[in-house]
C-alpha positions as CSV (number, residue, x, y, z in Angstrom):
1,X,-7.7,-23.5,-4.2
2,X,-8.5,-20.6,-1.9
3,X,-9.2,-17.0,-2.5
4,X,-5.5,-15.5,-2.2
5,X,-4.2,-18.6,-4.5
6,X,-6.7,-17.4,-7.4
7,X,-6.1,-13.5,-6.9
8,X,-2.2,-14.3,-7.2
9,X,-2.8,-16.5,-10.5
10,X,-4.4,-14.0,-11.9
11,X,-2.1,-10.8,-10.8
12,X,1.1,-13.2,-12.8
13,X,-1.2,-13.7,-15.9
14,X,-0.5,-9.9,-17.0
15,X,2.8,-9.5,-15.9
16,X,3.6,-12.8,-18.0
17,X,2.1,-11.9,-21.0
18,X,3.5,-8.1,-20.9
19,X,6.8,-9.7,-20.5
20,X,7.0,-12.3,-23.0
21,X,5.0,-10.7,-25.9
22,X,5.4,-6.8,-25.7
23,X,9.7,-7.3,-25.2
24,X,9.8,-8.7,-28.7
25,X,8.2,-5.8,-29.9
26,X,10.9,-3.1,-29.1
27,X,7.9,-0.6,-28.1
28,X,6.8,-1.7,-24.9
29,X,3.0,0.0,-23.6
30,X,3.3,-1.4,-20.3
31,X,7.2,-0.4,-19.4
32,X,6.4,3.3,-21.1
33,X,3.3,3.7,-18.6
34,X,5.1,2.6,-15.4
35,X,7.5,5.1,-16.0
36,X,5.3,7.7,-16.6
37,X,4.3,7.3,-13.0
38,X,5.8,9.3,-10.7
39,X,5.8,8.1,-7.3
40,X,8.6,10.4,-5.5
41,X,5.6,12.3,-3.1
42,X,3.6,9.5,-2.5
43,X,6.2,7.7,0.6
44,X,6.5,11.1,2.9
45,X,2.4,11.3,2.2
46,X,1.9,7.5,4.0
47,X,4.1,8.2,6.3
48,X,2.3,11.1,7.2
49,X,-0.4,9.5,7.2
50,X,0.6,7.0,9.4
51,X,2.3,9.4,11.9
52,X,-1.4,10.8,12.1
53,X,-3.0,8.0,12.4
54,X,-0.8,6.6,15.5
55,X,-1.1,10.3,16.8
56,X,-4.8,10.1,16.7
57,X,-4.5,6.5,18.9
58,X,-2.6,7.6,21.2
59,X,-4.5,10.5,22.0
60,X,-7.2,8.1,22.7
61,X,-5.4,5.8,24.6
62,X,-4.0,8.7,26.9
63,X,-7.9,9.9,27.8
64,X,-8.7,6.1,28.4
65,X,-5.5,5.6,30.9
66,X,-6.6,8.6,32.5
67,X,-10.3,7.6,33.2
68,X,-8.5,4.5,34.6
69,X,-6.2,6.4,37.0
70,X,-9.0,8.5,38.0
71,X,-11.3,6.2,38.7
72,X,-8.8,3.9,40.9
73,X,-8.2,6.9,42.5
């Protein structure tokens, strides 16, 4: 068994037992604390980051393209 077939046994094992045992119960911990989490500002915050992030790369890539043309110049 490798590495990622352990780490996805044990991310089921929760989600198992806070299915099966805290439904019964009508008062469910793990439901009331995911949707306590508010998670509307967190996608325009990656993709922010990620428009930064491919900014920054290109910026690079420009000055490297230009030593190129310069020096076959």
């Amino acid at each position: 068994m490798n590495f990622r077939q352990k780490m996805a046994r044990l991310a089921l094992i929760p989600a198992a037992v806070a299915a099966t045992g805290a439904h019964a119960a009508g008062n469910d911990p793990f439901t009331a604390a995911l949707t306590s989490i508010d998670l509307t500002n967190v996608a325009p915050a990656v993709a922010a980051l990620g428009i930064l992030i491919i900014g920054i790369v290109m910026a690079f890539k420009g000055i490297d393209l230009g030593k190129r043309a310069v020096k076959k110049a």
